[in-house]
N, C-alpha and C positions, 0 to 999 in steps of 0.2 A: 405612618410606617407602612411598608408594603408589606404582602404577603407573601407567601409562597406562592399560590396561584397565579397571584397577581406579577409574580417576577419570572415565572414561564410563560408569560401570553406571547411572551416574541416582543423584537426588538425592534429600531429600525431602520430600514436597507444598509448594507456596508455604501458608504460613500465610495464614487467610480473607481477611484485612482485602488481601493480594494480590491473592485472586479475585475478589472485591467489586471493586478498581479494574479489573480487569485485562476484568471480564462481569458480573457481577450487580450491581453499583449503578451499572455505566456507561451511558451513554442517547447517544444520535446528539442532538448540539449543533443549536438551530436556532439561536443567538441568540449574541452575544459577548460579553463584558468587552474594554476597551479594552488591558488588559495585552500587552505585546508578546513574541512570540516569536524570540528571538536566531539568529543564523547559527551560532552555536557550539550551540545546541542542536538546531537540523536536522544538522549534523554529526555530533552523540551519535546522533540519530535515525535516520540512516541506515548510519551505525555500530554500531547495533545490530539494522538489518534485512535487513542484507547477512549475517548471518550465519544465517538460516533459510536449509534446504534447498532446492535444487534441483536438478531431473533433470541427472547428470552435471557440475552445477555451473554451468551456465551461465549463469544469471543475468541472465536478458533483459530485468527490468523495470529501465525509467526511471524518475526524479524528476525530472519541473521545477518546484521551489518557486515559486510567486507570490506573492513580499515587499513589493512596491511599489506604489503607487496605477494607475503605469504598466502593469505587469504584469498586473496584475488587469484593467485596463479594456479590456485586450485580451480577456482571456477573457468578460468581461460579455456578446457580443452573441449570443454561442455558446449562453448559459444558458437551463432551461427560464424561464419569469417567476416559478414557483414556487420558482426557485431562484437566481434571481440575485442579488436583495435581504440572503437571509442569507448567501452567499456573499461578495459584496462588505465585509459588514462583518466577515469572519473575517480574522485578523493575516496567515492564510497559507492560499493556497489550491495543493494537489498537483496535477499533471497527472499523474497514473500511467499510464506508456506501458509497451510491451515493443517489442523491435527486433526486429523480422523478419530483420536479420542478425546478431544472436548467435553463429553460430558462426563468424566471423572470430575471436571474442574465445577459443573453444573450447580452442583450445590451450595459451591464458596461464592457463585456468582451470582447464585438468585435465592438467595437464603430464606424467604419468605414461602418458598414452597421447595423443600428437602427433595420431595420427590421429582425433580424434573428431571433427573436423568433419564428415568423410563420413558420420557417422552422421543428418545432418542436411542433405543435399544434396537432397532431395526436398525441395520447395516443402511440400507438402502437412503431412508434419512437424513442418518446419521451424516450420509457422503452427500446428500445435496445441500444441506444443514451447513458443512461445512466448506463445498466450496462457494456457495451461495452468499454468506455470511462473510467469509474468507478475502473474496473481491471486494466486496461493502471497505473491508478494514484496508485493503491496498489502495483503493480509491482515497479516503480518507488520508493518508497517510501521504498520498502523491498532493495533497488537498493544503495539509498540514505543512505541507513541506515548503510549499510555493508559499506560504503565511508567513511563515519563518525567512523569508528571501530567500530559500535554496533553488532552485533548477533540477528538474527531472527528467529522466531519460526510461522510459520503460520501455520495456520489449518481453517480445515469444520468442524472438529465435535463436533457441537454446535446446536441448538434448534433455528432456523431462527425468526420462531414465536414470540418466548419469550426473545428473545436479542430487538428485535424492539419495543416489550410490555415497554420491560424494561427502554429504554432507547430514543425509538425514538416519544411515544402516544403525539399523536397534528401535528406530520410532516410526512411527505411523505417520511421520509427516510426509507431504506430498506438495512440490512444488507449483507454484499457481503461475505467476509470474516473475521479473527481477525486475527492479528500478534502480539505475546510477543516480545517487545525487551530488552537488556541488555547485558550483556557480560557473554557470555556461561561457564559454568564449562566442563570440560573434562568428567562431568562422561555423560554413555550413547550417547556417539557421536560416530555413526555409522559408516562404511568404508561409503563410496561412491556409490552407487546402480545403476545397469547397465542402461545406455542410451541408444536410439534407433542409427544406423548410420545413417552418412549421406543420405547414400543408400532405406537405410528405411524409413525414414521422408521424405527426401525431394526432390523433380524433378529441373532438370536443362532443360528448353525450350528453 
């Protein structure tokens, strides 16, 4: 019988045709198929992105799915013009927020030590704590999502201000980035755009 220990040591490697979906044959969606994405499947999706790590557990990023013509047409005025268009025709577009008060929730999420909210009572923190943390859960979720077969589209170029006006006034959220998902059309998918090497990014000490 295994253990516990023994059933975290790591698994192993995803076989290719996983990493191919998962980074190397995947491409940032400009365009869409009309196929729709279900409510039960944003549920699978964020069921499976709540469970990447974060600092102490907190777990500061938001989802607000944008399913509906409604929903969406709210975010449309926000967008850069570069991005409104393919946006509006994605099935579903993410607002990825993180909440600047995450640690009210501190204690439900790390119950073994009540006090960790004080760990987090400085503002300053608090705010790197959470967009730091925040990205982690959007990464995840962009992660999550290509597992699931969906296609993503993320972007900046959007009106920080007015996405928060829009959608966040009374809370402390604070918009990070947006991701369209759905299942990409062919048209406007780029080759693949040159990476830095090894060499270049990163040191071996």
């Amino acid at each position: 019988m295994t253990d516990q220990n023994e059933a975290l040591a790591g698994g192993e490697p995803l076989a290719d045709e996983a990493l191919d979906q998962l980074f190397r044959s995947a491409r940032t969606a400009n365009a869409w198929t009309p196929r729709p994405v279900s409510h039960a499947l944003l549920r699978q999706l964020y069921g499976l992105t709540k469970l990447g790590p974060t600092s102490a557990n907190v777990s500061p990023a938001r989802f607000v799915f944008l399913t509906t013509p409604e929903a969406k047409a709210r975010l449309a005025p926000h967008l850069s013009s570069a991005n409104r268009g393919k946006a509006m025709s994605a099935p579903v577009n993410v607002v990825i927020a993180y909440d600047l008060d995450f640690a009210a929730r501190a204690p439900e999420l790390f119950p073994h030590n009540p006090g960790v909210a004080a760990w987090f009572a400085d503002p300053e923190v608090a705010a790197v704590t959470a967009i730091r943390n925040g990205s982690l859960q959007g990464a995840y979720l962009m992660l999550a999502a290509r597992a699931l077969g969906l296609d993503c589209g993320p972007m900046s170029g959007f009106n920080h201000a007015g996405v928060d006006a829009e959608f966040f006034t009374g809370r402390r959220w604070v918009t990070n980035f947006i991701c369209s998902l759905g299942y990409a059309s062919q048209v406007d998918i780029f080759p693949r755009l040159p990476r830095l090497a090894f060499e270049d990014a990163c040191e071996l000490l």
